[in-house]
C-alpha positions as CSV (number, residue, x, y, z in Angstrom):
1,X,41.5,14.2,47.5
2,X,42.7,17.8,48.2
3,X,40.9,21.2,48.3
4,X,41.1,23.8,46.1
5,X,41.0,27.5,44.5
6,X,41.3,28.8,41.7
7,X,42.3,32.4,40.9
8,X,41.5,33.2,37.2
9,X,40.0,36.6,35.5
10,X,38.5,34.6,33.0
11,X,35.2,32.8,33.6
12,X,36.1,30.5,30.6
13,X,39.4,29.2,32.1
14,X,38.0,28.7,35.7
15,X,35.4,26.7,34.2
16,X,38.4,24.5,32.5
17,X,40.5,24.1,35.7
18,X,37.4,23.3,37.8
19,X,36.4,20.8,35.7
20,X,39.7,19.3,35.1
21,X,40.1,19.6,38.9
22,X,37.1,17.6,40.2
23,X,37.7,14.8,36.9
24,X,41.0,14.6,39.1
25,X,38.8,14.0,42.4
26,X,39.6,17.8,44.0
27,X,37.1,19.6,46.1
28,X,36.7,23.3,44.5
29,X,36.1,25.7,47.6
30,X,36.8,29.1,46.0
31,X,37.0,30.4,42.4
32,X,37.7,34.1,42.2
33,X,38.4,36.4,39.8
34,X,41.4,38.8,40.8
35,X,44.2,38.6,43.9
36,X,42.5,40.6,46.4
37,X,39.7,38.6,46.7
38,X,42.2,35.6,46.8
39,X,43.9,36.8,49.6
40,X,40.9,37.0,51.5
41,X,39.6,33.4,50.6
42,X,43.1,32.0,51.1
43,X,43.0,33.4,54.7
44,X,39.1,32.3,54.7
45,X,38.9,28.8,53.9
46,X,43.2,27.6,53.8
47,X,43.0,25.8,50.7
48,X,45.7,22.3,50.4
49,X,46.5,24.1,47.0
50,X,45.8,27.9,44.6
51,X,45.8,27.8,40.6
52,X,46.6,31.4,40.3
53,X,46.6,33.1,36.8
54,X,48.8,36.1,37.0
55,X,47.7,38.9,34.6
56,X,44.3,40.1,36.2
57,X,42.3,43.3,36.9
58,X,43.1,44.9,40.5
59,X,45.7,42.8,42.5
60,X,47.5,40.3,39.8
61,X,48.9,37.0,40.6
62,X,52.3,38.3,41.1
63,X,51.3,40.3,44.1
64,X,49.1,37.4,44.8
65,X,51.2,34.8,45.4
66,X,53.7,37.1,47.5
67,X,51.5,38.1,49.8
68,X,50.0,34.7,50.4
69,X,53.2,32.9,51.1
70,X,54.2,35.8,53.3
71,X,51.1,35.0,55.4
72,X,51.3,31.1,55.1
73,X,55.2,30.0,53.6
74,X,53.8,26.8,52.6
75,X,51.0,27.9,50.8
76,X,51.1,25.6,47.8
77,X,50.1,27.8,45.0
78,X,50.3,26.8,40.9
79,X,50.9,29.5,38.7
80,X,48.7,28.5,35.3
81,X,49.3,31.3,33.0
82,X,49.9,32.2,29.2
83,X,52.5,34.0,29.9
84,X,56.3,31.9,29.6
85,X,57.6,30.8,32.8
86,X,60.9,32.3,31.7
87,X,59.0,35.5,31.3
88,X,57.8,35.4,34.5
89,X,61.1,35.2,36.0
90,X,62.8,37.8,34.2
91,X,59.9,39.9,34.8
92,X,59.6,39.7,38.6
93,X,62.6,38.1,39.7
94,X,60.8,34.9,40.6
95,X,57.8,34.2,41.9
96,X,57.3,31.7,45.5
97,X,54.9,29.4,43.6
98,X,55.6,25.6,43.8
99,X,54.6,25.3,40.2
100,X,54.1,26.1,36.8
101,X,51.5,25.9,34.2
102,X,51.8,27.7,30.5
103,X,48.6,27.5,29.0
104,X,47.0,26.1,27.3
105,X,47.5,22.7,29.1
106,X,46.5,19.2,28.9
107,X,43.8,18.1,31.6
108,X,46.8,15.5,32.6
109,X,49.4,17.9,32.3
110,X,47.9,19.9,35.5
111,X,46.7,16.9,37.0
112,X,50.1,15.5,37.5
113,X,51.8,19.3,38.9
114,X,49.1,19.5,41.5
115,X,49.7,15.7,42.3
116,X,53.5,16.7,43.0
117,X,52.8,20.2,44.8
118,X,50.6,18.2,47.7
């Protein structure tokens, strides 16, 4: 299937995604833990697709995802966060992700949002 990252501060919730992930036949290339280091594995490797959480230490996932789809605009990047995506909008204007994930989420739930962001 397709190649992934994932961008999560939380060990516990990248271990979720991954494993939902490969059950759902992805290759995991990258997990990292804030938006920095994202960037620099985005450019590294060019993932097909990013779960990005957005409230992390150092860079967030807002800043994240900007900067990524200024660098690549079809960067297809999932947002998978707690936070509403309504409050996400307000909050930033709106983000340039393809996608969007409250959690928590069913294994199928973000199976099916990466299968219609590739």
């Amino acid at each position: 299937m397709a190649r992934g990252m994932i961008v999560d501060d939380s060990k516990f919730m990248r271990r979720i995604i991954r494993e939902c992930l490969e059950y759902g036949g992805h290759e995991i290339v990258a997990e990292v833990d804030n938006g920095q280091d994202a960037l620099v594995k985005y450019r590294e490797l060019k993932p097909d697709f990013v779960t990005m959480d957005v409230t992390m230490w150092g860079k967030d996932g807002l800043k994240a995802v900007s900067e990524i789809t200024d660098i690549d605009p079809d960067a297809r990047i999932v947002v998978v966060s707690a936070l509403s995506e309504k409050t996400l909008k307000m909050d930033d204007g709106g983000i340039r992700a393809r996608a969007f994930v409250q959690k928590p989420f069913e294994k199928e739930e973000l199976l099916e949002v990466i299968k219609k962001v590739l």
